[in-house]
C-alpha beads as a LAMMPS data file, in Angstrom:
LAMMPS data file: protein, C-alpha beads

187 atoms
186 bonds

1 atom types
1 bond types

-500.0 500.0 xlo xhi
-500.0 500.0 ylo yhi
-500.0 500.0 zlo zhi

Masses

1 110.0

Atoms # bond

1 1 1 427.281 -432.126 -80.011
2 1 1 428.383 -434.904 -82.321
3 1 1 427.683 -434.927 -85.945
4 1 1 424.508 -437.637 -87.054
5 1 1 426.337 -440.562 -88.286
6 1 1 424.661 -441.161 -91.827
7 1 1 425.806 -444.777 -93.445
8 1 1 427.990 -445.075 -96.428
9 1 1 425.263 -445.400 -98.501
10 1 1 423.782 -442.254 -97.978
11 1 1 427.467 -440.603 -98.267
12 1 1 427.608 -441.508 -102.076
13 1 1 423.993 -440.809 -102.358
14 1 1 424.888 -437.035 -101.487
15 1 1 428.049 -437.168 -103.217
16 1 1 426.303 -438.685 -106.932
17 1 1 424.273 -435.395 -106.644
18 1 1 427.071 -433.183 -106.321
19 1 1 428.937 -434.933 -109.009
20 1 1 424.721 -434.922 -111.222
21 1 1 424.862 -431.315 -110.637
22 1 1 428.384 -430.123 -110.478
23 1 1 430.163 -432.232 -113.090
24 1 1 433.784 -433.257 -111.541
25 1 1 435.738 -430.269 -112.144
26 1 1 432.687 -428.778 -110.368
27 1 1 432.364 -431.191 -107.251
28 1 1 434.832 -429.685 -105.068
29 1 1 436.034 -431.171 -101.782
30 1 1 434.223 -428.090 -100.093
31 1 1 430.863 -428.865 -101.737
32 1 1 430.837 -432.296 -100.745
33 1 1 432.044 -432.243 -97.442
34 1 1 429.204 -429.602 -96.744
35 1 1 426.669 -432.051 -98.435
36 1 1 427.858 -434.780 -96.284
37 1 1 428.579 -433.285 -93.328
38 1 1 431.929 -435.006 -93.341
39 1 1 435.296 -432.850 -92.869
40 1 1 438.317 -433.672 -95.472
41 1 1 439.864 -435.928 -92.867
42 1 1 436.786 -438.093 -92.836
43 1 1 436.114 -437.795 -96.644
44 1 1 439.516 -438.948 -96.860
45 1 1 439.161 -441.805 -94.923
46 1 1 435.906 -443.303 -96.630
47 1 1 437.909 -442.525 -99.721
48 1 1 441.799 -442.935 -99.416
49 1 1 441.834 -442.316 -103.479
50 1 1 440.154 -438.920 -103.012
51 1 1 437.757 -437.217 -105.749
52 1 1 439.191 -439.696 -108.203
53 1 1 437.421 -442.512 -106.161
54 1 1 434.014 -440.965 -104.691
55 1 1 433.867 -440.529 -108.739
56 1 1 434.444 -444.097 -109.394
57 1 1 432.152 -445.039 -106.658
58 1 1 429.952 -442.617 -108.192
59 1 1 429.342 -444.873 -111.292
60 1 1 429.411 -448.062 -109.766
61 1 1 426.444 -447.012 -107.636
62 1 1 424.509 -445.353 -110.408
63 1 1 425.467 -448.196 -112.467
64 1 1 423.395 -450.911 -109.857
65 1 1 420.389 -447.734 -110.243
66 1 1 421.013 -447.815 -114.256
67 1 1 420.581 -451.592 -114.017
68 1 1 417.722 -451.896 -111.473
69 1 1 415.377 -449.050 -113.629
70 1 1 416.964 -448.836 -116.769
71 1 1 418.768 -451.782 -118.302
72 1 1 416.765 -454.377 -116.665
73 1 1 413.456 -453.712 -118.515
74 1 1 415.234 -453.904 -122.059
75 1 1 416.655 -457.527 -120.299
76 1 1 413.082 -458.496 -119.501
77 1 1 410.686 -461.141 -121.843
78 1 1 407.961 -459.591 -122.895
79 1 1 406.481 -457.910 -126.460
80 1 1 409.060 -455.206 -127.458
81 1 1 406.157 -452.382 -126.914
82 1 1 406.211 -453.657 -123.198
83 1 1 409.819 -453.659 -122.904
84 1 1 410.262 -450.434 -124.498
85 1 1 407.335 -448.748 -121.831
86 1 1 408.932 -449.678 -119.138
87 1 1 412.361 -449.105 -119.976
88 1 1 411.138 -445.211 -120.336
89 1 1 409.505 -445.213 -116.520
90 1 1 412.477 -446.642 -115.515
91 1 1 414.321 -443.618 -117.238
92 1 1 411.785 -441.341 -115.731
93 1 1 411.836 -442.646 -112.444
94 1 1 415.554 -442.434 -112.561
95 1 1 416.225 -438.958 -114.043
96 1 1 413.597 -437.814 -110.979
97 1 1 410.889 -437.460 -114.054
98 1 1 413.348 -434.664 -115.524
99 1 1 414.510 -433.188 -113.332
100 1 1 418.214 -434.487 -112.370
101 1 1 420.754 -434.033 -114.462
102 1 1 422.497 -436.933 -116.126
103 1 1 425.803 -438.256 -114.443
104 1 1 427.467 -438.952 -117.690
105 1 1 426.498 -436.095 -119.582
106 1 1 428.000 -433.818 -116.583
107 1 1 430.648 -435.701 -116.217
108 1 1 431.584 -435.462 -120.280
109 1 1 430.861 -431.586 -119.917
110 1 1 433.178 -430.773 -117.126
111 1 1 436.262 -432.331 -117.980
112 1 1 435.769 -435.959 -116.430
113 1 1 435.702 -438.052 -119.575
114 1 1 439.141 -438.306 -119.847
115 1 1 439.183 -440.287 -116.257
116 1 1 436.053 -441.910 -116.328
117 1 1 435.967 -442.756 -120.060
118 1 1 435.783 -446.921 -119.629
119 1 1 432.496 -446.196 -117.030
120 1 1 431.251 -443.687 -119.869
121 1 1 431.883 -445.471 -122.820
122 1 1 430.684 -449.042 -120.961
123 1 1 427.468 -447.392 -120.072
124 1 1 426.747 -445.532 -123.655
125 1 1 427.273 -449.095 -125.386
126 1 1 425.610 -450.667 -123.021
127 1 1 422.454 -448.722 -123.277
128 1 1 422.864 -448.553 -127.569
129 1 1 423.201 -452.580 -127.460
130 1 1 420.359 -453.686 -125.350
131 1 1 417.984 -450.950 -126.981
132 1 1 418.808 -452.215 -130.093
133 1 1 418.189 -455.997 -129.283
134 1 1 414.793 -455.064 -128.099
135 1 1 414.071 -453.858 -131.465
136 1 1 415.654 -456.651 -133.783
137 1 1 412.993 -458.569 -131.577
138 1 1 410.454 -456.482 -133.093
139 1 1 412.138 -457.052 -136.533
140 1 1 413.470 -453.931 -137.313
141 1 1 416.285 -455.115 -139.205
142 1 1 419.947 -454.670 -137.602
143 1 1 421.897 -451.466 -138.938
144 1 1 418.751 -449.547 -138.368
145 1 1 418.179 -450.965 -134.832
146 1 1 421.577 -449.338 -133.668
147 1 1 420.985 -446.572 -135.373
148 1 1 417.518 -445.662 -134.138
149 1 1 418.988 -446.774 -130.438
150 1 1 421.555 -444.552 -130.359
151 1 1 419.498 -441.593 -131.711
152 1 1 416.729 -442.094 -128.994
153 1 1 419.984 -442.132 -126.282
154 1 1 420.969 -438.798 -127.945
155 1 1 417.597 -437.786 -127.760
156 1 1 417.224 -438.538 -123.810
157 1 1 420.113 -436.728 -123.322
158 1 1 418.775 -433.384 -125.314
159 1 1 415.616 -433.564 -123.182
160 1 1 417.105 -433.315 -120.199
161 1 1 419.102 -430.771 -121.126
162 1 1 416.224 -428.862 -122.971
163 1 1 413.607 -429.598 -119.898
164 1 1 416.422 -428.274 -117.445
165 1 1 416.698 -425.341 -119.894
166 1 1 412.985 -424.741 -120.143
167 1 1 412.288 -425.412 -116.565
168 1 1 409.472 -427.772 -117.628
169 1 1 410.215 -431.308 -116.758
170 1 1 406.835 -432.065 -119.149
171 1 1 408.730 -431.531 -122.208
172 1 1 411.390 -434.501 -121.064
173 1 1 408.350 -436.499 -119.732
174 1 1 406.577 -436.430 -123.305
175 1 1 409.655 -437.090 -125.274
176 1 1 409.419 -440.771 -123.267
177 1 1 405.886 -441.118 -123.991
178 1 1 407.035 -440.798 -127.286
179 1 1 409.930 -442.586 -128.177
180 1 1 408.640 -446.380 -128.021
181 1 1 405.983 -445.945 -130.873
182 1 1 409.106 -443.648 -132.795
183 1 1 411.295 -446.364 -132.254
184 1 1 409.228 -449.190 -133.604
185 1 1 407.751 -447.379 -136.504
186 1 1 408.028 -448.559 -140.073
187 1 1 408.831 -445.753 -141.800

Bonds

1 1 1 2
2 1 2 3
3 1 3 4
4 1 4 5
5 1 5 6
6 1 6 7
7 1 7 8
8 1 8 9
9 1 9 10
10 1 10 11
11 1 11 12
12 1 12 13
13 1 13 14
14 1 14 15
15 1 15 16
16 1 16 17
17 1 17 18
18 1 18 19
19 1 19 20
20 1 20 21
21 1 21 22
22 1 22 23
23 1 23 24
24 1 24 25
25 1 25 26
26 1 26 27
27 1 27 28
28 1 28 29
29 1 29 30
30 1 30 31
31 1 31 32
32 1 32 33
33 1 33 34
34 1 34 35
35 1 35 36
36 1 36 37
37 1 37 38
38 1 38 39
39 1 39 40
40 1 40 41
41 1 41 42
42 1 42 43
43 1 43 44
44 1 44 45
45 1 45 46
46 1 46 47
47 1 47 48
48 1 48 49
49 1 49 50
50 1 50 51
51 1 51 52
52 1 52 53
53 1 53 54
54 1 54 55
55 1 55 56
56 1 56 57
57 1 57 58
58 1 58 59
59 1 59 60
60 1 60 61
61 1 61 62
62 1 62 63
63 1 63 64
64 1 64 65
65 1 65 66
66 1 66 67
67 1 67 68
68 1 68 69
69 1 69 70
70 1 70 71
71 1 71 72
72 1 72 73
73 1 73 74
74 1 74 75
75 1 75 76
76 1 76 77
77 1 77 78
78 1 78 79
79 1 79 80
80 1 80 81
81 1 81 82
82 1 82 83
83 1 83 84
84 1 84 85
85 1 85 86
86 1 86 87
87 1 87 88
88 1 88 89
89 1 89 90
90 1 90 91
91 1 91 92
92 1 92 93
93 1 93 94
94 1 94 95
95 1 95 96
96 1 96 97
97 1 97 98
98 1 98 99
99 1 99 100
100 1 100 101
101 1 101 102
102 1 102 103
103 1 103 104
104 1 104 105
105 1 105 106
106 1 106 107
107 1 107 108
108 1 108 109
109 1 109 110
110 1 110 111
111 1 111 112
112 1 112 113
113 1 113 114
114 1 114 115
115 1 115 116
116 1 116 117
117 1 117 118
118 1 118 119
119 1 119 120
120 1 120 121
121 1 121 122
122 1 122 123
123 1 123 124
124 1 124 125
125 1 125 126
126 1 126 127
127 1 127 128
128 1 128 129
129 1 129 130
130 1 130 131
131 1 131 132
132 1 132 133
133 1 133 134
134 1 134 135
135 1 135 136
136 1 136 137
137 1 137 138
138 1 138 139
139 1 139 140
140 1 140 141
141 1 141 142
142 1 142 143
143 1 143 144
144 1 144 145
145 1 145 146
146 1 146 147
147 1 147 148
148 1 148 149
149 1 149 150
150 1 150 151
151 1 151 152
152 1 152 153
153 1 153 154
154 1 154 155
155 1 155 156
156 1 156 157
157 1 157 158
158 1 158 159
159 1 159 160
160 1 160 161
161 1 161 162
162 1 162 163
163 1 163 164
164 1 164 165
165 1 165 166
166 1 166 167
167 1 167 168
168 1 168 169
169 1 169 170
170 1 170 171
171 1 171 172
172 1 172 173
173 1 173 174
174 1 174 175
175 1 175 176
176 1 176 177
177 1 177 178
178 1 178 179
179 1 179 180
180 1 180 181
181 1 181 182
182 1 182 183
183 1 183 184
184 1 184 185
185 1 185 186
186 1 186 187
């Protein structure tokens, strides 16, 4: 009997988890071709480049997730506090409320930085820029906008990794209830 066909879509769907779990080194041809159900020939085909490219195609697709949950409510009009609350469902919804690991910080861990450092580096500054535009908006004056932005990224990234560590997704889940009022406080 014929393998299901299952559409591109889903291929890089089941290939960004190997990579969220794995790392690159990790995500061997063997463990994606059994989470695709597509041989080496096949995997091949979809991807002439190899690993090198599903990882590429990795980021672009969780790039147009980042966007859709993540990036787009620090883009949106609306009072900072609003902005700020939604940007951390969108982080919940998208890190599975805790429970998936992050792309780029697997990636940086397993020896993928070095290839995917423009998708890594675009995504970091990315995230540190808009953040901190949301709170200039709420006045908090420049230097300690980016700074405060790129401590609450660093801070994301140590929940996940504690919550995965802990086995309690609740610990990353009340670190975003509490980073928009820690962001826009006046100390």
């Amino acid at each position: 009997m014929p393998a299901p066909k299952i559409s591109r879509e889903e291929v890089l769907d089941r290939i960004t988890e190997i990579f969220r779990q794995y790392g690159y080194e990790g995500a061997s041809l063997s463990l994606i071709s059994k989470a695709t159900g597509l041989g080496r020939a096949s995997l091949y085909h979809h991807f002439p480049g190899g690993k090198e490219e599903m990882g590429h195609e990795v980021f672009r697709r969780i790039g147009e997730h980042l966007d859709r949950n993540v990036l787009s409510p620090l883009r949106a009009k609306g009072s900072p506090k609003k902005c700020l609350k939604n940007w951390t469902q969108g982080l919940n919804l998208f890190y599975g409320g805790g429970s998936k690991n992050c792309l780029l910080g697997t990636m940086i861990l397993s020896g993928g930085s070095d290839r995917f450092s423009k998708e890594i580096t675009s995504t970091f500054r990315t995230l540190i820029d808009l953040l901190s535009s949301v709170l200039e908006e709420a006045k908090i004056p420049h230097n300690l906008a980016r700074r405060r932005a790129a401590r609450a990224i660093g801070e994301i990234q140590g929940a996940l990794l504690v919550s995965r560590g802990l086995e309690d997704e609740g610990y990353f889940q009340q670190i975003l209830e509490d980073l928009p009022g820690e962001l826009l406080s006046v100390k």
